[in-house]
DOLUM-871147 format. One record per residue (C-alpha): x, y, z. Coordinates in steps of 0.05 Angstrom, whole numbers, plus 32768, in hexadecimal, padded with zeros to 4 digits. Example, Ala and Ser with C-alpha at 12.3 -4.5 7.8 and 13.67 -1.06 7.14 Angstrom:
% DOLUM-871147
80F67FA6809C 81117FEB808F 
% end
This chain:
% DOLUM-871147
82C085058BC2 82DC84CE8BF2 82CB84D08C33 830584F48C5F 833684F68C26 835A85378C21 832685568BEF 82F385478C28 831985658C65 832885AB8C2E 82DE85B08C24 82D185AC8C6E 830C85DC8C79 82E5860B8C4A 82A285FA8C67 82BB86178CAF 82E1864D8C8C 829A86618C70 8274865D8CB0 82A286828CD5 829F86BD8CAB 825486B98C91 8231869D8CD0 824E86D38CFE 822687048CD8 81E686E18CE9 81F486D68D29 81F887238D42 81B487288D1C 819586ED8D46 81B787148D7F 818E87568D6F 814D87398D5B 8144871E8DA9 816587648DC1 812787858DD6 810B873E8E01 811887338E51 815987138E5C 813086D98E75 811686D58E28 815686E58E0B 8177869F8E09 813786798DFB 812386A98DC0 816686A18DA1 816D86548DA9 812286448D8B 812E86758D4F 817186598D3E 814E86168D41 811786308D06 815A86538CE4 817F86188CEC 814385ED8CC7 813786118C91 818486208C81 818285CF8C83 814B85D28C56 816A86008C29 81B085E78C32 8191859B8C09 816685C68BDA 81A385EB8BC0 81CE85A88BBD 81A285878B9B 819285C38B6C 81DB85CB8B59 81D6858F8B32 81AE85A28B04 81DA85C08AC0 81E786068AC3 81DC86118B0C 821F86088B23 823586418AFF 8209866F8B1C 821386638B58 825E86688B52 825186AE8B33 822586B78B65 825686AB8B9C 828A86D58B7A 826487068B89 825386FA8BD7 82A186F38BDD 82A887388BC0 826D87538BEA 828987388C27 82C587618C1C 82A3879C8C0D 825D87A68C31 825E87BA8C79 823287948C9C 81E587A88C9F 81D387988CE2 819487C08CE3 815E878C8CFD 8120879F8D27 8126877A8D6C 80E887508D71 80B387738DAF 809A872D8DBB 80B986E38DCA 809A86CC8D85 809E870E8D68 80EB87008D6B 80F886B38D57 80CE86C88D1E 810A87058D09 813D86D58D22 8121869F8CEA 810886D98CB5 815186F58CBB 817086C18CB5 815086A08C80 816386E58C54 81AB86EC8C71 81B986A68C6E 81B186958C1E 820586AC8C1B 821186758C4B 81E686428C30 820186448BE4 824986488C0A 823C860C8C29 821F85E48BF1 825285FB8BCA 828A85E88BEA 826385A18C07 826C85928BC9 8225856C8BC5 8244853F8BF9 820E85308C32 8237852E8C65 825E85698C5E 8215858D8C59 820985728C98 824B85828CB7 824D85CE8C99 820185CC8CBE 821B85BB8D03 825685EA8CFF 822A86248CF3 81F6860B8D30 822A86278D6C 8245865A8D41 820C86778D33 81EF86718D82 823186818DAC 826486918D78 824886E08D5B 8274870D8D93 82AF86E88D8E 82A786EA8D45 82A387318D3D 82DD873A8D6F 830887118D42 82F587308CFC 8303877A8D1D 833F876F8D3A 8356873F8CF5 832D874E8CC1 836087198C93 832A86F38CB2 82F887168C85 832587138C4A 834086C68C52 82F286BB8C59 82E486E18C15 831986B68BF3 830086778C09 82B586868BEF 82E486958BB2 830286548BA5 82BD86378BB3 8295865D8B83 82D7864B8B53 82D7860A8B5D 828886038B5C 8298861F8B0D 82C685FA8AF7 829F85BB8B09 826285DB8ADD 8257859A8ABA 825B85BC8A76 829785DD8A8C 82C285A18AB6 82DB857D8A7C 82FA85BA8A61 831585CD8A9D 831F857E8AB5 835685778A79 837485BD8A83 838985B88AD2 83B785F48AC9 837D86258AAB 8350860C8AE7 8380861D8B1E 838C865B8AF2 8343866E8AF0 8339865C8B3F 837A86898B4D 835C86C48B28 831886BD8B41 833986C08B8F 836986FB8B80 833C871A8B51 830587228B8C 8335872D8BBE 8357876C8B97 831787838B86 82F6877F8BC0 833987A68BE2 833087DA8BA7 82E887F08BC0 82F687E68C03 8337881C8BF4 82F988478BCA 82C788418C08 830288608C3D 831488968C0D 82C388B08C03 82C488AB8C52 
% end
């Protein structure tokens, strides 16, 4: 990938997509974990434990890169992320975390909860990086002041457009497509049949997107 060519500035597009939609989650959790702490705490408590998240998303941001080159792995994560995009669309969002009693007690949910809630954003993010450092690095800083200042107006924004959620959804779609069809035992099939990749990426996107809107259509009717 050359450095700010148009593939680069698409990936980054997608990489902000991604946070914005996956990194809001896991900001209203840091929010509740520190809940229960003086207000005095509060900020400190929420600014140390998105440090530790922050470090060991980095961490696992590289390990995933790197592991995606191995044969095979690609693909699964692209199934893998098929599946988050189809989630996204169709889970509520489980914000049931115990506020932390004590200023450690907390940064140590904050990271914990993170770490578990964060593994959608991290093979998003590798995925759609692409391998390429710097858009790891980018995607990384992104997600720092979304995660810290961005979770309210976040949440405003999916409930009052949730195409938000579902542009989000289809993004994670093209990325878990694309991170397929550049399986290496699957990109020379797909590299000399350009109009069955785009055909494949298209149906992966509207396939999620109708089925996600299917169950959603299935969850209002049981409620």
């Amino acid at each position: 990938m050359e450095l700010f060519s148009a593939e680069f500035w698409s990936a980054l597009f997608s990489l902000v997509i991604i946070d914005l939609v996956l990194a809001g989650d896991n900001a209203i959790v840091i929010g509740l974990a520190a809940r229960k702490l003086p207000k005095n705490q509060q900020k400190k408590a929420i600014i140390w434990g998105t440090v530790g998240a922050i470090i060991i998303r980095a961490t696992a941001t590289i390990l995933v890169v790197w592991l995606l080159m191995i044969p095979g792995l690609r693909l699964i994560g692209g199934i893998l992320l098929v599946w988050i995009a189809y989630k996204l669309l169709t889970e509520e969002s489980g914000h049931d975390i115990k506020a932390g009693a004590s200023f450690w007690g907390a940064i140590k949910t904050i990271i914990v909860a993170d770490a578990l809630m964060g593994l959608d954003n991290v093979l998003a993010v590798a995925g759609a990086a692409n391998g390429h450092p710097l858009l790891v690095i980018l995607g990384l800083l992104i997600s720092i002041p979304i995660v810290v200042w961005g979770s309210t107006i976040i949440l405003k924004w999916m409930e009052r457009f949730p195409i938000i959620i579902t542009i989000g959804a289809g993004v994670l779609a093209f990325t878990a497509s694309r991170m397929i069809t550049e399986e290496k035992f699957l990109a020379g099939f797909f590299e000399h049949n350009p109009m069955i990749k785009w055909a494949f990426v298209a149906i992966v996107i509207i396939g999620v997107i109708l089925a996600g809107k299917f169950k959603q259509r299935k969850l209002a009717e049981q409620h």
